[in-house]
C-alpha positions as CSV (number, residue, x, y, z in Angstrom):
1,X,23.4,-66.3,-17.9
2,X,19.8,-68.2,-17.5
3,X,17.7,-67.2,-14.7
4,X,18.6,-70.3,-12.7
5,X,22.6,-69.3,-13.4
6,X,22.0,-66.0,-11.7
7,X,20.2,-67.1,-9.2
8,X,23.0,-70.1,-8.6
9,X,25.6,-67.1,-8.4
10,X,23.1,-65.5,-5.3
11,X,22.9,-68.2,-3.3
12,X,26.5,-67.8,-1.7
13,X,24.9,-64.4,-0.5
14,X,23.2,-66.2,2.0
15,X,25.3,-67.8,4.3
16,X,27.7,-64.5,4.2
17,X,25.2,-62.8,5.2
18,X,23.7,-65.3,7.5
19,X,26.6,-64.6,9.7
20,X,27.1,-60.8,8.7
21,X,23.9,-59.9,11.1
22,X,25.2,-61.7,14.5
23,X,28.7,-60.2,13.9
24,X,27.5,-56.3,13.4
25,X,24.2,-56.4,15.2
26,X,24.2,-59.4,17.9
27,X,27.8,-59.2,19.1
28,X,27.6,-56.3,20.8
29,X,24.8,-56.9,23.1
30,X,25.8,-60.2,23.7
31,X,28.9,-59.7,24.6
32,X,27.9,-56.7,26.7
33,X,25.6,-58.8,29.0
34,X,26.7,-62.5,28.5
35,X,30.5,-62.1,28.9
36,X,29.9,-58.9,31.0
37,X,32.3,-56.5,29.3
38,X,32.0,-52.7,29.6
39,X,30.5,-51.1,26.8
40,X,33.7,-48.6,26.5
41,X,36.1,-51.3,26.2
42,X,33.5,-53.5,24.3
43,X,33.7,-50.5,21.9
44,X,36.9,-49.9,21.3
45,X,37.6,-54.2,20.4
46,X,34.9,-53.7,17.8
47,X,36.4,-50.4,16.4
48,X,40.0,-52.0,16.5
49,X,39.2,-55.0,14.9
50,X,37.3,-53.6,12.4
51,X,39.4,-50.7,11.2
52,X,42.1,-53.2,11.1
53,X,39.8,-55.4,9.0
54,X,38.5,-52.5,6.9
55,X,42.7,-52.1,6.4
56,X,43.0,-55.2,4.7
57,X,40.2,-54.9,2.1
58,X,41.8,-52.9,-0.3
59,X,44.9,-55.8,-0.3
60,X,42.4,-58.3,-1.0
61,X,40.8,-56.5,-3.5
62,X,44.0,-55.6,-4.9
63,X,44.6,-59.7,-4.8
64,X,41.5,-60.5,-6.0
65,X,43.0,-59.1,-9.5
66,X,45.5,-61.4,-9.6
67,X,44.6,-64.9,-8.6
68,X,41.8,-66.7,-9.5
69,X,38.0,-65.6,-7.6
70,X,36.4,-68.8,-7.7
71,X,39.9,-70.1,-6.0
72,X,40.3,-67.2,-3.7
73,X,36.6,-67.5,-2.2
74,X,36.9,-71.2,-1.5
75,X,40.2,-70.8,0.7
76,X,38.5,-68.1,2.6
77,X,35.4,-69.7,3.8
78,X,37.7,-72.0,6.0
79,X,38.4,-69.0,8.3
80,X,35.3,-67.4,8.2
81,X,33.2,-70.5,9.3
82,X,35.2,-71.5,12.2
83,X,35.7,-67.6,13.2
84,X,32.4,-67.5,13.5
85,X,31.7,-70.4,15.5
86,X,34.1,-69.8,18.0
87,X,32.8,-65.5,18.1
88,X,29.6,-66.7,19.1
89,X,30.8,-69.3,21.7
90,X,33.1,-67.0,24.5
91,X,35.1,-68.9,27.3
92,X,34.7,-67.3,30.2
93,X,37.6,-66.4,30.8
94,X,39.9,-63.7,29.0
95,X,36.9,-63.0,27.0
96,X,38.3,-59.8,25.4
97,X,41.6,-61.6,24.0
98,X,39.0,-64.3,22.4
99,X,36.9,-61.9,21.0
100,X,39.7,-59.5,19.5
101,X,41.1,-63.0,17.9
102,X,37.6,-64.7,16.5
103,X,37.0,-61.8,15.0
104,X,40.3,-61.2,13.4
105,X,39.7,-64.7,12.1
106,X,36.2,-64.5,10.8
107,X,36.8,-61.4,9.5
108,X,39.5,-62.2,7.3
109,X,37.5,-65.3,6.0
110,X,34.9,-62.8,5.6
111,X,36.3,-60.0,3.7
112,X,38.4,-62.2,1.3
113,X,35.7,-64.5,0.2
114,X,33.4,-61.1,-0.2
115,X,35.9,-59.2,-2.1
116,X,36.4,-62.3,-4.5
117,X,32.7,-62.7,-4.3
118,X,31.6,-59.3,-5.7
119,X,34.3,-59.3,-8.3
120,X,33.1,-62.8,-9.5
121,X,29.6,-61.6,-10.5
122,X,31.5,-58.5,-11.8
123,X,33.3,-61.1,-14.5
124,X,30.3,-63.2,-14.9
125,X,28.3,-60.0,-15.7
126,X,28.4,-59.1,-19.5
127,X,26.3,-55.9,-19.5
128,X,25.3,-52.8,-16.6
129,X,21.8,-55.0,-16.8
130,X,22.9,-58.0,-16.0
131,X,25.3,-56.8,-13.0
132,X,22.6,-54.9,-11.8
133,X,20.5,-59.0,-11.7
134,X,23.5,-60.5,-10.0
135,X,24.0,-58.4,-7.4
136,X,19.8,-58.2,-6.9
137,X,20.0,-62.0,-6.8
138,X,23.0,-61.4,-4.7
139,X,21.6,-59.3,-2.3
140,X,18.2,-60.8,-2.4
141,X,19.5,-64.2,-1.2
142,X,21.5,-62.4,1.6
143,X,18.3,-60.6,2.7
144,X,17.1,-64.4,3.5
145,X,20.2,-64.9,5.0
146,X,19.7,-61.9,7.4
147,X,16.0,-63.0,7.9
148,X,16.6,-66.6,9.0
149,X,19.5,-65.0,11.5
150,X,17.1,-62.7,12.5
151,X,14.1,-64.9,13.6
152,X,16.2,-68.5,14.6
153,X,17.9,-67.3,18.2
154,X,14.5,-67.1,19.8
155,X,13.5,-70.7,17.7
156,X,16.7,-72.1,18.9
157,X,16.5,-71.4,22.8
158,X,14.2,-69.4,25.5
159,X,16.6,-66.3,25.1
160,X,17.8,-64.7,22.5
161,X,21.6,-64.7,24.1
162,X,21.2,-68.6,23.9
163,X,19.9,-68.8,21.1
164,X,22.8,-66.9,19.3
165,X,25.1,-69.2,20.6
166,X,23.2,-72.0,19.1
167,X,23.1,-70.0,15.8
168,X,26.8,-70.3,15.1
169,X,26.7,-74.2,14.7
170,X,24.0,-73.9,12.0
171,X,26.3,-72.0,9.5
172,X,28.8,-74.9,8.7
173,X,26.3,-76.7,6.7
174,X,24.2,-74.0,5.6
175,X,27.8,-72.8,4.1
176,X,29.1,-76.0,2.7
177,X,25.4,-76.4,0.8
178,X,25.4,-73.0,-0.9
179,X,29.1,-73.0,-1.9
180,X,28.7,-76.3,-3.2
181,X,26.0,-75.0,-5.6
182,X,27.4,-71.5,-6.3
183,X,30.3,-73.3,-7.6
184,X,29.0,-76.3,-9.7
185,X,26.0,-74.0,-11.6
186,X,28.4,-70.3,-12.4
187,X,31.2,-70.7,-14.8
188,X,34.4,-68.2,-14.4
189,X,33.5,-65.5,-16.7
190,X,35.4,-63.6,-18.2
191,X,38.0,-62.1,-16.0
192,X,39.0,-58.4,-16.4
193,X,43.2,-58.9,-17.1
194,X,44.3,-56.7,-14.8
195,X,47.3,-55.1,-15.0
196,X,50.5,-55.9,-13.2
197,X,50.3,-52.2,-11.1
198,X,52.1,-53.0,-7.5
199,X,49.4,-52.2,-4.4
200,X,49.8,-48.5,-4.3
201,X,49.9,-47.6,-7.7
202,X,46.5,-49.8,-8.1
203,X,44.9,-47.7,-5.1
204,X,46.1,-44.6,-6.9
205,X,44.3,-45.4,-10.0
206,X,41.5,-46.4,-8.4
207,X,40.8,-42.9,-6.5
208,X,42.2,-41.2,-9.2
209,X,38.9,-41.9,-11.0
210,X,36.1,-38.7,-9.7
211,X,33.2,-40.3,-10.1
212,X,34.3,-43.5,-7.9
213,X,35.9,-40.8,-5.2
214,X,32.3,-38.9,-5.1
215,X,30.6,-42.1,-5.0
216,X,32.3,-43.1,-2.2
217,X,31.4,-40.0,-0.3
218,X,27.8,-41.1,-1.0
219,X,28.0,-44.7,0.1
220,X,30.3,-43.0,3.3
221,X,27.2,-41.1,4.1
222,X,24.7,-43.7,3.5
223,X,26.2,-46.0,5.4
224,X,26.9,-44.3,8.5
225,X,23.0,-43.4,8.3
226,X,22.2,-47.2,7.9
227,X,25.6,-48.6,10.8
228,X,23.7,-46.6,13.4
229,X,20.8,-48.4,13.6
230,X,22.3,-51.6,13.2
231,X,24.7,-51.4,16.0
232,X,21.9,-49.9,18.4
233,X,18.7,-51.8,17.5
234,X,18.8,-54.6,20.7
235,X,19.5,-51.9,23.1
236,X,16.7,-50.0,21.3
237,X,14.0,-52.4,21.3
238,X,15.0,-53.7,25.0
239,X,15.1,-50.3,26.7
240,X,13.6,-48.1,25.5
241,X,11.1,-50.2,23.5
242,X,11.1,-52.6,26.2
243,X,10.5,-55.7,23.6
244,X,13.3,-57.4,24.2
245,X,11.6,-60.6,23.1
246,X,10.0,-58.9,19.9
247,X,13.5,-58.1,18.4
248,X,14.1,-61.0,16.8
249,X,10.5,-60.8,15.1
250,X,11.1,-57.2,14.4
251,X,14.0,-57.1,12.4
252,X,13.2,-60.6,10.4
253,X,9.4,-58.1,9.0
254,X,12.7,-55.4,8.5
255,X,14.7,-57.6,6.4
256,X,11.5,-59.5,4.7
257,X,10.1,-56.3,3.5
258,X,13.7,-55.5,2.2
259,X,13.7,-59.0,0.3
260,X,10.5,-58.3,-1.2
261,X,11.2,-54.8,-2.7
262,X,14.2,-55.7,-4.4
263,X,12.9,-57.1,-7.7
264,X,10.6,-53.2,-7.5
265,X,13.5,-51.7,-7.2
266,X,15.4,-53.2,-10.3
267,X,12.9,-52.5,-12.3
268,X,12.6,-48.9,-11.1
269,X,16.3,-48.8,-11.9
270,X,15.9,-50.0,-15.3
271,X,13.0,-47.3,-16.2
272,X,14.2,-44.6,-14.5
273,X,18.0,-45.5,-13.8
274,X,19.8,-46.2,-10.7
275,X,20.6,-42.8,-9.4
276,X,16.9,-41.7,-9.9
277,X,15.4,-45.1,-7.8
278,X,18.2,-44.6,-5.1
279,X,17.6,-40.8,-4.6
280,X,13.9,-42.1,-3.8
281,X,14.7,-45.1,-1.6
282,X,16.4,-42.3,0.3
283,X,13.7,-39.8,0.8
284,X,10.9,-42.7,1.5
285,X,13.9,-44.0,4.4
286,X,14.3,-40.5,5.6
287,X,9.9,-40.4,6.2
288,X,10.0,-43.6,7.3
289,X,12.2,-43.6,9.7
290,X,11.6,-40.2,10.9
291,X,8.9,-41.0,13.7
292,X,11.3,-43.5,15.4
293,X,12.1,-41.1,18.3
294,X,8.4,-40.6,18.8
295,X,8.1,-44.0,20.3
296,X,8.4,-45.0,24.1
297,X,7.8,-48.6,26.0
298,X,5.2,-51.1,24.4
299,X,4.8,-49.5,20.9
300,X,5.1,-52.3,19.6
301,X,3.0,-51.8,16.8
302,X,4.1,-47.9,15.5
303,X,7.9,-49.7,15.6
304,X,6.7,-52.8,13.5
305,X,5.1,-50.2,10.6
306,X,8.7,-48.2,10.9
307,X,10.8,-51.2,10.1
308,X,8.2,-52.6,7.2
309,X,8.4,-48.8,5.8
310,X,12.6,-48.4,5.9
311,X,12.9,-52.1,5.0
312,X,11.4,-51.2,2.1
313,X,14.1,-49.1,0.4
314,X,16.2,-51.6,2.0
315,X,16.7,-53.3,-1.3
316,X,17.5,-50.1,-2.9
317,X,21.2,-49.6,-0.5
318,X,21.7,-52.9,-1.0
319,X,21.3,-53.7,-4.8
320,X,22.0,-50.1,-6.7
321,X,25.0,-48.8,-5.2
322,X,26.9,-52.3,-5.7
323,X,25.8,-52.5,-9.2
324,X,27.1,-48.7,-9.7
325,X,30.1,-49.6,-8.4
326,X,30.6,-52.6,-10.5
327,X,30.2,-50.2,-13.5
328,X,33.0,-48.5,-12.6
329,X,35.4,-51.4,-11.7
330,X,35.0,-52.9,-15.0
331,X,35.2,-49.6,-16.9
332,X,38.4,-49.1,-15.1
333,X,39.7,-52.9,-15.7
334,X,40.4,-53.8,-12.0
335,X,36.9,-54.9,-10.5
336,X,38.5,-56.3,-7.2
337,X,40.6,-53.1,-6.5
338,X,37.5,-51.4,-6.6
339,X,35.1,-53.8,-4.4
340,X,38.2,-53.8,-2.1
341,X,38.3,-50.2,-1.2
342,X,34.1,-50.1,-1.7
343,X,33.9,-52.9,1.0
344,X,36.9,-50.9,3.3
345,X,34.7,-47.6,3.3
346,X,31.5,-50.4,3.8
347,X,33.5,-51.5,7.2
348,X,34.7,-48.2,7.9
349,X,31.1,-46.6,8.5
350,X,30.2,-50.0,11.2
351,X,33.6,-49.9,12.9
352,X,32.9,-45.9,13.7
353,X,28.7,-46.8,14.3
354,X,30.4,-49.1,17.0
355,X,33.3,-47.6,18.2
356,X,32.6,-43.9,18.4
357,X,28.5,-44.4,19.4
358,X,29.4,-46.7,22.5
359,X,31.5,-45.1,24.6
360,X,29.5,-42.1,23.6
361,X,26.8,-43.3,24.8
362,X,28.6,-45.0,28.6
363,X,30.4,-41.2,29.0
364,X,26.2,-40.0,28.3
365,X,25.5,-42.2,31.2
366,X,23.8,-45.1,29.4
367,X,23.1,-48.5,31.1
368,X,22.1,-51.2,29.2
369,X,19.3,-52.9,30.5
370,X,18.5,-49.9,32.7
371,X,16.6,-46.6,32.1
372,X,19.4,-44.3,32.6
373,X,20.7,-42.6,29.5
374,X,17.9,-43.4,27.2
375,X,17.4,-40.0,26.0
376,X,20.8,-40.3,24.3
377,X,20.4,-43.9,23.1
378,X,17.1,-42.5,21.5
379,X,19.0,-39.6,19.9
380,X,21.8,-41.9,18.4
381,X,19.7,-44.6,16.9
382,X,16.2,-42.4,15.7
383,X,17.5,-39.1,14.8
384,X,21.3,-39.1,14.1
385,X,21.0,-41.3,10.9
386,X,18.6,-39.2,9.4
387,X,21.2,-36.2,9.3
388,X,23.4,-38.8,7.3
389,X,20.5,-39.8,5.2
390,X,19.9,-36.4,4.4
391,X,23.4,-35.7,3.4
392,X,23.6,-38.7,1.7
393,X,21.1,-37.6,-0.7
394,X,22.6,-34.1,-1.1
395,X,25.9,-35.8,-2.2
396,X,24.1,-38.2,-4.3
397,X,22.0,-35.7,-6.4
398,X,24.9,-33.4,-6.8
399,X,27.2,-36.7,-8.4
400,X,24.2,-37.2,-10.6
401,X,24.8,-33.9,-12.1
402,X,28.4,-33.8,-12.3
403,X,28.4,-36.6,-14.2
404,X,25.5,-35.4,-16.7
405,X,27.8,-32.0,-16.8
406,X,30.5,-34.7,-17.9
407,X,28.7,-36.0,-20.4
């Protein structure tokens, strides 16, 4: 794989993940205040349809084994594109049947071509060091993805609810361009021959294998710590921040500063292995993020440092634990099995962020776009994660050791 190869691979990263950020991060707010839905029964649609998309993953992955990647993500970027335009572009009426059904839709687009995605760069990867490059370049690309998504909405229109809505139109092409070159520049690899296990019996294997189960509780952990924030950030910035028209800025400088530590980070990995540079990413987080409940209306500034600081080990969530995983997959011959259930756990930890922290938050009292219940909004998005974080790295020092003890 030459540099321009790997780098070919990544570039389908970016419109994936261009539309990953409005679906986990935009989506609630907008359809909190533009289509006027409660936040209770805005939060259980987003923790129905994604528990029943997190449900599928583990069939795709299972499929993924079986029929051919390249194949598999080119039918599923049909859905996904058109899902996502129509998510981002309510009626106004029966707005809670339309957004239950656009996201069933550009979720499965989503999920399969992801599944087949990851196990792609698994088969294209010969060597831990080179699947460690691909799913950098991977991840770096969808890091540009996020940013563009980030900073466009307040480009596109005067407000940001606008300018989402005008976002979903740009993905199309941006899709069509990146798949077009993703699949002309990377080869098939080799493909791990999978064995002819039913669905069940695949799972079985896959969890049967301890490491994988203890990594999972890890990446269960870390995740939750890093679905928090994510779902609360607009309501966060707007209320009790009060930037409303900063947000957009705000999480491009988080993103950006999570691009540009990801090639640190794999070389960190490659001195001091990937456990070692993730346990760090996880403490620096942890300080980073720590002063977040500190900050009141118009710190604009203190909030800005925060998200350059966590962005940072940004690249580390996003780069070492996939290429971990990836390890395991091919040491246990079924790479898509194990992206399938890695990606179910992935959705699991947003679809309880969404659907457990909103209605906690409307039975706390909170109003968005008001001042009552910010103590509690505060409490979920600043200080909750860093319990998980915390744990996270617990779980993830004590697998490092159990598998030295194995060794």
């Amino acid at each position: 794989m030459t540099p321009s190869r790997i780098l070919a691979y990544g570039l389908l990263g970016l419109p994936l993940a261009f539309a990953a950020l409005p679906i986990y991060v935009h989506v609630p707010r907008f359809y909190a205040e533009t289509a006027g839905l409660p936040l209770a029964l805005l939060g259980f649609i987003l923790l129905g349809a994604r528990l029943l998309d997190a449900g599928i993953d583990p069939w795709l992955g299972w499929l993924a084994d079986r029929v051919s990647r390249r194949r598999m993500v080119a039918l599923a970027l049909l859905p996904f594109g058109l899902g996502f335009v129509a998510l981002l572009n309510p009626p106004s009426e029966n707005v809670s049947i339309w957004l239950l059904a656009s996201l069933a839709l550009t979720y499965l687009g989503f999920s399969a071509a992801t599944v087949a995605y990851q196990a792609w760069g698994a088969d294209v990867g010969s060597d831990s060091g080179l699947r460690t490059r691909l799913t950098a370049a991977r991840e770096g690309f969808g890091l540009l993805g996020v940013v563009l998504a980030a900073a466009l909405p307040t480009v596109l229109a005067g407000s940001l609810n606008d300018g989402i809505a005008r976002l979903s139109w740009i993905l199309p092409p941006l899709l069509l361009i990146a798949a077009a070159t993703t699949f002309i520049r990377v080869g098939v690899g080799r493909p791990v021959v999978a064995s002819r296990q039913a669905l069940l019996p695949s799972l079985r294997r896959v969890f049967a294998d301890l490491a994988f189960r203890r990594l999972l509780l890890v990446f269960v952990a870390n995740g939750i710590a890093a679905a928090l924030p994510a779902t609360l950030f607009l309501f966060f910035v707007a209320d009790v921040l009060q930037l409303e028209s900063a947000s957009g800025p705000l999480l491009a400088l988080y993103f950006v500063a999570g691009a540009a530590s990801l090639p640190l980070w794999v070389k960190l990995a490659a001195r001091q292995g990937r456990v070692v540079a993730w346990l760090l990413a996880m403490g620096l987080s942890i300080i980073a993020f720590a002063g977040a409940s500190l900050l009141g209306a118009g710190d604009l500034w203190p909030f800005a440092l925060i998200c350059v600081a966590s962005g940072l080990t940004l690249g580390a969530d996003l780069a070492l634990p996939a290429a971990i995983a990836a390890d395991l997959g091919e040491r246990q011959g079924q790479p898509g099995a194990c992206f399938g259930v890695w990606n179910f756990v992935s959705k699991l930890n947003l679809a309880l962020a969404a659907g457990l922290s909103l209605p906690l938050l409307a039975l706390l009292g909170y109003v968005p776009g008001s001042t009552a219940g910010l103590p509690a909004l505060t409490f979920a998005y600043a200080l909750l994660p860093l319990a998980f974080k915390a744990l996270a790295a617990a779980l993830l020092w004590r697998w490092r050791h159990s598998l030295e003890s194995e060794s």
